[in-house]
N, C-alpha and C positions, 0 to 999 in steps of 0.2 A: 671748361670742366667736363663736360657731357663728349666734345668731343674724344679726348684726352681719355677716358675711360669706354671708347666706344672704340681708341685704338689698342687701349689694353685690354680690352676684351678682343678684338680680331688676332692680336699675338697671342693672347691665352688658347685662340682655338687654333692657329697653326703649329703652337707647341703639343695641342693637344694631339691633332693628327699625328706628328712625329714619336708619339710618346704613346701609342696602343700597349704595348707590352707593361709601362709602368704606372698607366693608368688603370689598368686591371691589374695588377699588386697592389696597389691604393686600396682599389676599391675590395678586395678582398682585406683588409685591414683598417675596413670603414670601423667595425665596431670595436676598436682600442684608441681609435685616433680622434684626440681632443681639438675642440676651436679654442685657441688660445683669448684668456680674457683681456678687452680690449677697451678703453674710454670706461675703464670701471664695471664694465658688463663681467658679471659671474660669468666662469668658464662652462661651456654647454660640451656635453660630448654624444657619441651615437652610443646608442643603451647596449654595454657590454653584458649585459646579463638578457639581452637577445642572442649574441653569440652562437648561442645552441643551436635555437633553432631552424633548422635545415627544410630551406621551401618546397615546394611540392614541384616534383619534376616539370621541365617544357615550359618554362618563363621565361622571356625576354629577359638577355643581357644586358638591354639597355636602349634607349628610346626605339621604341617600335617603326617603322617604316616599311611600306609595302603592304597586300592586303589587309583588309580588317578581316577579323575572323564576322561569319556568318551562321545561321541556322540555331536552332534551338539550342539552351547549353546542359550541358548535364545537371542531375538533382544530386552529385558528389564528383569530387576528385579521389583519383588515387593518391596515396600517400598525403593526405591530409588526416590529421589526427583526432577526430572530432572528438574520442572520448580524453581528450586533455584539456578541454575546456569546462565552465562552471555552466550551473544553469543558462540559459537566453534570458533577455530581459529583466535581470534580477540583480540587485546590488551584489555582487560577487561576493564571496569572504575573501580575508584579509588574512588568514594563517594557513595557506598554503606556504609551501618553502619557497615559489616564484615570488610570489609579492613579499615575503619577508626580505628575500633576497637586495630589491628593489628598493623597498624601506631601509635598508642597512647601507645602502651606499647613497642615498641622499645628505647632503650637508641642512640636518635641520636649522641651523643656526642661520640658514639662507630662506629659510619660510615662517612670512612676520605671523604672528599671533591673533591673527583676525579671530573672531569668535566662528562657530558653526551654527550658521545660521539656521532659521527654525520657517516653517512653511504651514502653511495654512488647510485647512481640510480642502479647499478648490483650488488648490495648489498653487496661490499667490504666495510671495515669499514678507514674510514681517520684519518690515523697515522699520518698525518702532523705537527710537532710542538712538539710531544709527544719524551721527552728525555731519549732515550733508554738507557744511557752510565748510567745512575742513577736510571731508573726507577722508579719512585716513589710509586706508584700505583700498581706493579706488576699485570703490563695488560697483561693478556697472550697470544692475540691477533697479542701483539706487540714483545713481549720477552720469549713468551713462559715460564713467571714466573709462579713457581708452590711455593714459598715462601712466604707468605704477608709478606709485609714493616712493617707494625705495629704487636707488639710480644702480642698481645693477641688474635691472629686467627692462628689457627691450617695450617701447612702446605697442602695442596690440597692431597688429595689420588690420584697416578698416576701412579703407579705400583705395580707388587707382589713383596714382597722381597726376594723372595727364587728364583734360579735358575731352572728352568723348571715346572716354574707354569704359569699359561694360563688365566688371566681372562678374564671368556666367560661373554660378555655386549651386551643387543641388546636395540638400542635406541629405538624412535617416537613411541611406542606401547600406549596400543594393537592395533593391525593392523584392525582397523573394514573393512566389506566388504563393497565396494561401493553401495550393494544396496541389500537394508535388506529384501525387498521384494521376493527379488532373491539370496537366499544367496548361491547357487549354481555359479553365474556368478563370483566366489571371494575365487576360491579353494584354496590358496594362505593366504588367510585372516584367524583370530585365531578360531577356534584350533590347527590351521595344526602347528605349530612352535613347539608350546605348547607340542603337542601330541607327535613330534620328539622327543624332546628335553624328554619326559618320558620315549618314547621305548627303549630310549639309556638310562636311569639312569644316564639323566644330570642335576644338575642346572646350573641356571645362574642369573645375575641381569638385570631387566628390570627398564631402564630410560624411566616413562610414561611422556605423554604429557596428562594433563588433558582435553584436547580438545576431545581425545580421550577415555579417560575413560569414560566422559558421555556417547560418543556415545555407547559405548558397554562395561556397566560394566559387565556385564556379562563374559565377559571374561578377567578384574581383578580380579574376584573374583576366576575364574578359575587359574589365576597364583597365590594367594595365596594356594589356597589350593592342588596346586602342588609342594609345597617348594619353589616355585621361589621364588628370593627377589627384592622387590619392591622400586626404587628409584624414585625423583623428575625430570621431565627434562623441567618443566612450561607449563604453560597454552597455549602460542599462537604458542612456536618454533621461540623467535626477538632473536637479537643479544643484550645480557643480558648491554650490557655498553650504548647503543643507551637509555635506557630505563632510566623516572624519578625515584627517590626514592620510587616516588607510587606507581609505573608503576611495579617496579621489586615488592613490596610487593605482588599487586595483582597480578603477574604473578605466584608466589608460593602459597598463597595462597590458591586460586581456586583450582589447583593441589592438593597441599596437601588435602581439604576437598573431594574434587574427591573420591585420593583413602583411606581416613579414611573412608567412608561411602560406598564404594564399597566393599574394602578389611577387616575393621575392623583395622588395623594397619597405623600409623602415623609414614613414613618414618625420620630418622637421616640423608640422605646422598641426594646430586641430584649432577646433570652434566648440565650445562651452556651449550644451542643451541652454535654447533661452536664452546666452548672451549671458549667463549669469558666472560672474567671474569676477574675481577679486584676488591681490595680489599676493594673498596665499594661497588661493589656486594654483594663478601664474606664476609661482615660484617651485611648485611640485613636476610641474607640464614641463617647465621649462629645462630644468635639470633632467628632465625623463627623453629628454629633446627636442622639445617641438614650443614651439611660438605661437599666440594665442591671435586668433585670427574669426573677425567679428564681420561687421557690414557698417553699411551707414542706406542702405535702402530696404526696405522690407515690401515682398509682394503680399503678402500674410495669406497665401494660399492653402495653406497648411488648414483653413477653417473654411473651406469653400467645402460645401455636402460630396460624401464621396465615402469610400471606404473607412470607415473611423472617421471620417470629417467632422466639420461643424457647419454652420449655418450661412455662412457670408457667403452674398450672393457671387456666383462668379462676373457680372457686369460693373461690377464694385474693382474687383482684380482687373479687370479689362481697363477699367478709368486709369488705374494707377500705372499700367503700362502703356495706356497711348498718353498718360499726362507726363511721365518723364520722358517718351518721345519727343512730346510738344516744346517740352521746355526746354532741352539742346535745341530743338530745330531754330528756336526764335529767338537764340541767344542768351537765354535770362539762362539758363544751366551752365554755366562757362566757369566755375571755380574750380573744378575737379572728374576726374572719374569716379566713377562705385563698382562698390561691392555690393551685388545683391540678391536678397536670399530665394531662395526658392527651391524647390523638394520633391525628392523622386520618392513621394511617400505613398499614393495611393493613385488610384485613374484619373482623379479631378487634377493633380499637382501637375501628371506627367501631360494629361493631355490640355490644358494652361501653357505647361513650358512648351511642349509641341506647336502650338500654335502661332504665338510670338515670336519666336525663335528665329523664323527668317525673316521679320519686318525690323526686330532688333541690328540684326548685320547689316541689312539696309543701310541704318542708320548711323548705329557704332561703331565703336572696333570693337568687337565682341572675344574675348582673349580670358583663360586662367587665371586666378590669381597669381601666381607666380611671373608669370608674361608680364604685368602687365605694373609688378611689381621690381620686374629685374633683377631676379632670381632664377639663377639658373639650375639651382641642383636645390630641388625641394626635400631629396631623398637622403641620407645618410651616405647610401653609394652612391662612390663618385662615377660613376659609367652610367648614373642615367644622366645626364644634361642638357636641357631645354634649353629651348631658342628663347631669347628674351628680345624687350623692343628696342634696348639700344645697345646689343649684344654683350652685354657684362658677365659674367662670369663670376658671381657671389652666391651661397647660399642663405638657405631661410632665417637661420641663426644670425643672421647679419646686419646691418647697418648700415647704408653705403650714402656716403654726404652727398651721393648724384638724387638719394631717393630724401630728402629734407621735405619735399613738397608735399610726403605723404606721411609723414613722420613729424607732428606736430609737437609743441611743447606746450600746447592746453585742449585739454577735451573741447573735442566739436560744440559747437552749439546747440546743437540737434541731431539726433541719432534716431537712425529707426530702429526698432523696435520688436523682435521677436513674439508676439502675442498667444504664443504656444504655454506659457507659463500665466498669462494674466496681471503679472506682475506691474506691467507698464504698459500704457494705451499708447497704440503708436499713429502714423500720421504717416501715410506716405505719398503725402500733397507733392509736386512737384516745387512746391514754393518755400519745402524746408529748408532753414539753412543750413549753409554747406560747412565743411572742416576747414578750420584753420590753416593755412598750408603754410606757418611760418617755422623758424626751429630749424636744426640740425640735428643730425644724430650720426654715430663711430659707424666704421665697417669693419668687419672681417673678411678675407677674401678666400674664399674656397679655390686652393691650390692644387697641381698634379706633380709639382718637383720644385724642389729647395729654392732651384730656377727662379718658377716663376714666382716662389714667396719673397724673396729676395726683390725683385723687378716690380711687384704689386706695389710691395709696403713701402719703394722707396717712392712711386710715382703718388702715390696717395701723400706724401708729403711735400711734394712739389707747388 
């Protein structure tokens, strides 16, 4: 099977070669062009009421190659629109004509009736009442479900499914400096991540916070055209269940037009502040297009003393990273790859991730989510398209029965744990257990001509 789709992946891309001209009319027709629903999965399309917006000149047409940009980056772009966004950091409103727009072309009757959940003055979220033995809602919050209850939402991305694969995620970005005036008092703030993360010939995915992209798209723009790939992680950083139906639209929303217009590309995947997600969430995210994409490791750096930090010591963070070193080295790690979290939030996160970073490669195959998941077009345009590890040629939206391994059909046994919220105490022992790797699940094949839709869907039946 694996090889059999690692040859239909190599004719995907020598048709791709032959076909420049109508691969860019594609991909100028990303945002009308539907994924057909497939094994009962609701139909996902790329958000036509993005259509408008027009990116800000001098972005990559599509996977970057050749130098990385260098030197400081500016504290604006031209033709970025900053006064057409809402406040920073603030629950958006909801009755602007953009998010009504958005609300209007959702199929409600595709997002179950979970209640709106209620949170705590220390910002734990009240699981009180909520029947974990049935779940209904697969709130992950509470149960750590990474399955939706209803069979027309894709199961959550929340690990690699190869054994010693590493995916490198840094959330809250871009890290703007506190003060742009002074962008020296903020050594810490991006490009310094950025720049790492090239000197070594790394990627990785970045879950923005669009609060933050206005403030400095500049430095979106610079993770595009450094191959990073670019995720959702909402506008304000709430706890995604606390939020109305409005409330979550316009919290992706904004984000997404963020980085359409800084980056030029309109992300398929985002990650829920906290992991807190349930399958009326993931049924808003998913029609808006994008796929709900968690961990199963947590460094919990995010609380080591630092800019807005917390108190956990970083030799605490240091055990957790040489203790899942240890545990591939010696075997006992052999069920799976991970996802796992960590945060280009303040100097304590970046200069943590700076430091492991090359003992990681050492060790792993240190690769994106996307990589490492066998996805190759994370973006709505089709002319970005990444290299995957066994060169397939599907996007995010997908399901591809090569990817079963990491596509369970019952919530992990143990999940770590986002501790940003306080919700759930997490455990990032080397000795938790790993995800189930049993189950199947449908594909969709992200095509470039009738051709190759034709030649996919019949070998997929083979």
């Amino acid at each position: 099977m694996v090889t059999k789709f690692i040859a239909i992946g190599l004719l995907g891309s020598a048709l791709v070669a032959l076909s420049d001209a109508a691969a860019t009319k594609a991909s100028q027709k990303a945002a009308t062009t539907a994924s057909p629903t497939v094994g009962g999965l609701l139909a996902v399309s790329s958000p036509a009421w993005l259509a408008s917006i027009t990116p800000i000149a001098g972005l990559p047409s599509g996977v970057p190659s050749g130098t990385v940009p260098s030197g400081a980056l500016a504290t604006s772009i031209p033709g970025f629109n900053l006064s057409a966004y809402p406040a920073g950091w603030k629950t958006p409103p909801t009755n602007s004509a953009e998010v009504a727009a958005v609300i209007s072309a959702l199929d409600w009757t595709k997002v179950p009736a979970a209640p709106t959940r209620k949170g705590k003055s220390n910002g734990d979220l009240v699981t009180t009442g909520y029947n974990e033995n049935t779940d209904p809602f697969c709130w992950w919050s509470d149960t750590n479900c990474v399955k939706p209850k209803v069979d027309y939402l894709p199961e959550d991305i929340y690990h690699c499914p190869r054994p010693g694969d590493w995916g490198l995620t840094y959330d809250d970005g871009p890290f703007n400096p506190s003060d742009f005036s002074k962008l020296g008092d903020s050594p810490w703030a991006e490009p310094n991540l950025y720049n790492f993360l090239a000197a070594h010939d790394q990627k990785a995915t970045l879950f923005y916070i669009g609060s933050n992209v206005v403030g400095f798209p500049a430095a979106a723009k610079r993770a595009i055209e450094d191959g990073l790939t670019i995720c959702v992680h909402t506008w304000s950083h709430p706890q995604m269940t606390t939020m109305t139906n409005d409330q979550v639209v316009a919290e992706l929303y904004w984000t997404l037009r963020a980085i359409k217009e800084s980056t030029g590309v309109t992300p398929r995947c985002w990650r829920p502040p906290y992991g807190d997600v349930d399958d009326r969430v993931r049924a808003i995210a998913w029609q808006m297009g994008m796929r709900t994409v968690v961990w199963d490791e947590d460094t919990n750096d995010w609380n080591m003393p630092g800019d807005g930090g917390g108190n956990l010591s970083p030799n605490v963070v240091d055990g957790y990273f040489q203790g899942w070193i240890d545990a591939y080295k010696n075997g006992t790690d052999n069920a799976s790859g991970h996802i796992v979290l960590e945060h280009e939030l303040n100097n304590a996160t970046v200069s943590m991730a700076e430091k492991w970073l090359p003992t990681l490669q050492t060790t792993f195959n240190v690769v994106p989510v996307h990589e490492c998941m066998n996805i190759s077009n994370p973006y709505w345009e089709d002319n970005f398209s990444y290299a995957t590890e066994n060169g397939s040629t599907i996007s995010a939206d997908s399901s591809s029965t090569d990817m079963s391994s990491a596509l369970s059909t019952a919530p992990p046994a143990a999940l770590e744990t986002d501790n940003e919220s306080g919700a759930l105490s997490a455990s990032a022992s080397a000795a938790d257990s790993k995800p189930s790797t049993s189950g199947s699940s449908v594909m969709t094949i992200s095509t470039l001509s009738a051709v190759m839709t034709a030649f996919l869907a019949a070998a997929c039946l083979m």
